[in-house]
N, C-alpha and C positions, 0 to 999 in steps of 0.2 A: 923924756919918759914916753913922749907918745909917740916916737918913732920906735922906739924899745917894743913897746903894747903890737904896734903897727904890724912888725917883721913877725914877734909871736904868735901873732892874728895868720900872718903871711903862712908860717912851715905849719900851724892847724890844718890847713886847710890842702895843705897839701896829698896826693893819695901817692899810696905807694905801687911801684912800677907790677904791672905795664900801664896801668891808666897814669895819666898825667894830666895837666892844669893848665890852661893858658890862659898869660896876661890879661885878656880881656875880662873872661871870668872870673879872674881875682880881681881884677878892678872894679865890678862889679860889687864883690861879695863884701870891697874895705868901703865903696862905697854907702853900702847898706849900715855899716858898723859905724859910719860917722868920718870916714878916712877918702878926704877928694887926691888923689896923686895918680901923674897919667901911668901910661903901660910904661915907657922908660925909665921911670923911676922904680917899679917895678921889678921891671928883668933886671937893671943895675943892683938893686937891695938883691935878689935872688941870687944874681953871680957873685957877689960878694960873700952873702953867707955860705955858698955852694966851696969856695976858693979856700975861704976857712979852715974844712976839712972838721971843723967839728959836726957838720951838718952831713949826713950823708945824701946830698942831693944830685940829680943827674938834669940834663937838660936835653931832651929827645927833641932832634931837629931832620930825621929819619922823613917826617911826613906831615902834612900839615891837618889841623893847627899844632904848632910846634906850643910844647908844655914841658913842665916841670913836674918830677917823681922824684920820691924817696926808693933811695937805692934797692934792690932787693935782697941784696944780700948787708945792704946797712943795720946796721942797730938799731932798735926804737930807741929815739929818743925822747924820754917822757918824764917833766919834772912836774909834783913830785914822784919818786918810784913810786911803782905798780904796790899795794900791799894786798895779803892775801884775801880780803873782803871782797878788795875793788877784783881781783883774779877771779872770785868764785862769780860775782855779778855778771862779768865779760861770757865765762862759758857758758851759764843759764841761759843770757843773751842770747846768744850762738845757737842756742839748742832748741830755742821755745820760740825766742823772736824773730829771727832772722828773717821767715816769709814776711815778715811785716814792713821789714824796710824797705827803702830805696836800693837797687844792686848797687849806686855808686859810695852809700853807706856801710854797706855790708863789705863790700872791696876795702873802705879804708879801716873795717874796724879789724879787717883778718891780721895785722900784724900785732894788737892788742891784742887780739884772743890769743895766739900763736905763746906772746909773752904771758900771757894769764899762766896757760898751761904749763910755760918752766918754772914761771913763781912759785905753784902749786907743787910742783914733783919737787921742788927744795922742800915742801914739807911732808915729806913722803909720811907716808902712820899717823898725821895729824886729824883731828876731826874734819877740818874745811875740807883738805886735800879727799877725801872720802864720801863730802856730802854729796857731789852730782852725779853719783852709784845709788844715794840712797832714797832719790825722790825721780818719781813720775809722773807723767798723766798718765791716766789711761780715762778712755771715751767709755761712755754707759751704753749707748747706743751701736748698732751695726755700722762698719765702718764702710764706704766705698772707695774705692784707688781714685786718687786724685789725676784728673785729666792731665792733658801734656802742655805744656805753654812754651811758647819760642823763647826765648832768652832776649832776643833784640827787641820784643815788643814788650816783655816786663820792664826792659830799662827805659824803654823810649816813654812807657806812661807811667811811671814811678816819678822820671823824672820830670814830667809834667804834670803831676797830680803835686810833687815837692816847691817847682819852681812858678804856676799856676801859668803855664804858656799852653797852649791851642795846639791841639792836634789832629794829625788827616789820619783816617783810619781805611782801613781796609776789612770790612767786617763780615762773616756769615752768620746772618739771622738763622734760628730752628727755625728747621725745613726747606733754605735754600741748599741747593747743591753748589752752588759759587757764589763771592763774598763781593758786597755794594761799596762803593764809596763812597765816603763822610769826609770830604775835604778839609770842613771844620769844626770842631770839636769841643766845646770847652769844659775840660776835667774838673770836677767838685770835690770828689773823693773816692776812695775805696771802701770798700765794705768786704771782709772774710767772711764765707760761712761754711762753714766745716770744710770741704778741698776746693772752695769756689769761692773764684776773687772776681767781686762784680768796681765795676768802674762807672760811678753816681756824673752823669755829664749832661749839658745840653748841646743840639748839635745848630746849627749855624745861627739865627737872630731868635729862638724860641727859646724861652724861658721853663717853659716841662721839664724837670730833671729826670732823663731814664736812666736804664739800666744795662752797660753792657758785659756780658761775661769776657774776661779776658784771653779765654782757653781758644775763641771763637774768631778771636782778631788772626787776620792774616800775613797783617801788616800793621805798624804805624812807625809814625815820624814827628817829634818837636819840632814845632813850628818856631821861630823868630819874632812870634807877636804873643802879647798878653792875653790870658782867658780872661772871658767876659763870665765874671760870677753876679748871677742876681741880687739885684738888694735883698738884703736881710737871712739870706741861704745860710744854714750852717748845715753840717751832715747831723751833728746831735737831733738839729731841730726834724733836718726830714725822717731818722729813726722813728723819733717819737711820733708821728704822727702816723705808724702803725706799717711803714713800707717796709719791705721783707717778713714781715707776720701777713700778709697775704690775705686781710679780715675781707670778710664772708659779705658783710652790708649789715650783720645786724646788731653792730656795735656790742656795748656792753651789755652782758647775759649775766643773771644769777644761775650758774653752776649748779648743779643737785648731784649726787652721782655716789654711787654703792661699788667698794671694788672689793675684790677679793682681798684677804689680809693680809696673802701672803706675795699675791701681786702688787702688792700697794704698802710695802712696810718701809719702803725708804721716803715718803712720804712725811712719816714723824719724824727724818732726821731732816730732810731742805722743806725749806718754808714754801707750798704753790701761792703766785703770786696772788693779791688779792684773797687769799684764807680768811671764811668769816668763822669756819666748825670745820673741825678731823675729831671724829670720836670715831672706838670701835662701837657698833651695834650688840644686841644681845645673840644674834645669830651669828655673831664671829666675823662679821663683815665691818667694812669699814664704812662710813659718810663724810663725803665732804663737800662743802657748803663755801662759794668763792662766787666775787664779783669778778670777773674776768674778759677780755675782750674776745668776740668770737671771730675764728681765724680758722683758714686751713692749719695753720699750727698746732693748734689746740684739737681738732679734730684726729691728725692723725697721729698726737701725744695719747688720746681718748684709744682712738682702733688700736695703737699697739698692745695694748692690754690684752685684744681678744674678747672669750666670754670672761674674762676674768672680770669686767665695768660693763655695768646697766648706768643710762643715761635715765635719771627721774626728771628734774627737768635743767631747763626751758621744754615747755610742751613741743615747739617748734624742731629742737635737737634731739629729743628723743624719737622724734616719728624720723628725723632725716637717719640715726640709726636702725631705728626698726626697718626701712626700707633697705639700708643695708643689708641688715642681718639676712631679708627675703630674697636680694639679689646673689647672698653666699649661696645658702641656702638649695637655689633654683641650679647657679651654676653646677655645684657640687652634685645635687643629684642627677643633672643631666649626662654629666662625663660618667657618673657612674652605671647610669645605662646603658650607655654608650659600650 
């Protein structure tokens, strides 16, 4: 039974061509799973199931490192079959997730998603077949075009944020015009915010976790040694403690603040975090009353508004708006004499 377990462990893991798997890396991966067997025992289990012919497997020895792929023109083989849930989940997947994974993920899941999509046309007029027409996102906010990313440096730190190994980077900080070396690297995690993927790392024996955009990298490369993660580091934990909200210094603020009703009516449908009062006023305006942290976040969630939100207090946030207001103000009427 546990060579049975072993081999199905074995064709999981397998991707389909043109990527491919080599012995080492699967040795690796059965070792993690509780399975000690050198690479020979390996490539021998692999030729064998390959020879079968129930398996559609190929064995690319073109270039090194020499690996194993599922044919591409083979069948999925997948027991049990695909049913039309698990099809509707795969395309979702595909369509919402996919930035989120690893590209050597998203490589093995495309012959999944491929078969989702015939499962589905078998139920051509069915609800499910129907439902991924009938749901979207759409953003509330102005959208900007997502910068451009190399393809070799998404995979190289995908699969080093996955597999927790050390990487050299080749990076351009804002404002240089040519990119520094970071020989070594140790990846923590990702973070998405809206078309920007920051990569949470520290770089060679300092424990500081920064921050580097990945659109900026010029280069990198998986290193062969293990990242060095901090004691006690999780990304939840460094979330929480206010990184990417961008807070201002003056911690937690009680909120005060009058907006227009009609600037402010979605409001009474999502909850603002920390809500202590949302009533309307008798002048048709609204109030709302929140413990909230103060942040460039929250400031320029506030300025979107326009004149449509008066800041009453914090005393402190109301005067840093009214100096605004005096710096529009100034601007606007100078170009107009102008």
């Amino acid at each position: 039974m546990d060579k049975l377990h072993r081999q199905w462990l074995m064709l999981t893991q397998i991707p389909a061509a043109p990527r491919k798997i080599d012995c080492a890396t699967m040795e690796e991966i059965l070792r993690e799973a509780g399975y000690t067997v050198s690479r020979r025992t390996i490539q021998r289990d692999l030729m064998k199931l390959a020879e079968s012919k129930v398996f559609p497997l190929v064995y690319d020895d073109s270039s090194t490192p020499y690996g194993w792929s599922w044919a591409r023109e083979g069948a999925l083989f997948n027991i049990p079959s695909m049913g039309p849930h698990t099809a509707l989940t795969f395309l979702l997947v595909d369509r919402y997730l996919a930035g989120m994974l690893p590209p050597s993920t998203r490589a093995s899941l495309q012959p999944y998603v491929a078969n989702a999509d015939r499962v589905l046309d078998r139920l051509s007029g069915t609800d499910l077949r129907t439902w991924p027409e009938k749901v979207r996102v759409a953003p509330r906010n102005f959208q900007l075009q997502p910068p451009e990313f190399r393809e070799d440096v998404l995979e190289a730190v995908f699969e080093a944020v996955l597999r927790e190994r050390k990487l050299a980077l080749r990076y351009r900080r804002r404002g240089d015009n040519t990119g520094r070396e970071y020989p070594e690297v140790n990846p923590l995690g990702l973070v998405f915010v809206d078309n920007l993927i920051y990569l949470v790392c520290t770089v060679g024996s300092h424990d500081t976790p920064l921050q580097f955009l990945l659109h900026r990298m010029e280069s990198a490369t998986m290193l062969p040694i293990g990242a060095t993660i901090p004691a006690g580091f999780t990304l939840k934990g460094y979330l929480d403690k206010g990184e990417f909200r961008y807070p201002t210094g003056e911690g937690t603020i009680r909120l005060k603040a009058r907006f227009d009703r009609e600037e402010a009516v979605y409001l009474f449908e999502t909850r603002f975090p920390g809500e202590l009062k949302l009533e309307e006023t008798e002048d048709g305006m609204v109030l709302l009353e929140a413990e909230v942290a103060d942040s460039r976040q929250l400031r320029r969630w506030l300025m979107g508004f326009g004149d449509g939100v008066e800041v009453l207090e914090p005393e402190t946030l109301r005067d840093d708006f009214m100096e605004m207001a005096k710096n529009l103000r100034r601007m606007y009427s100078s170009r107009r004499q102008q």
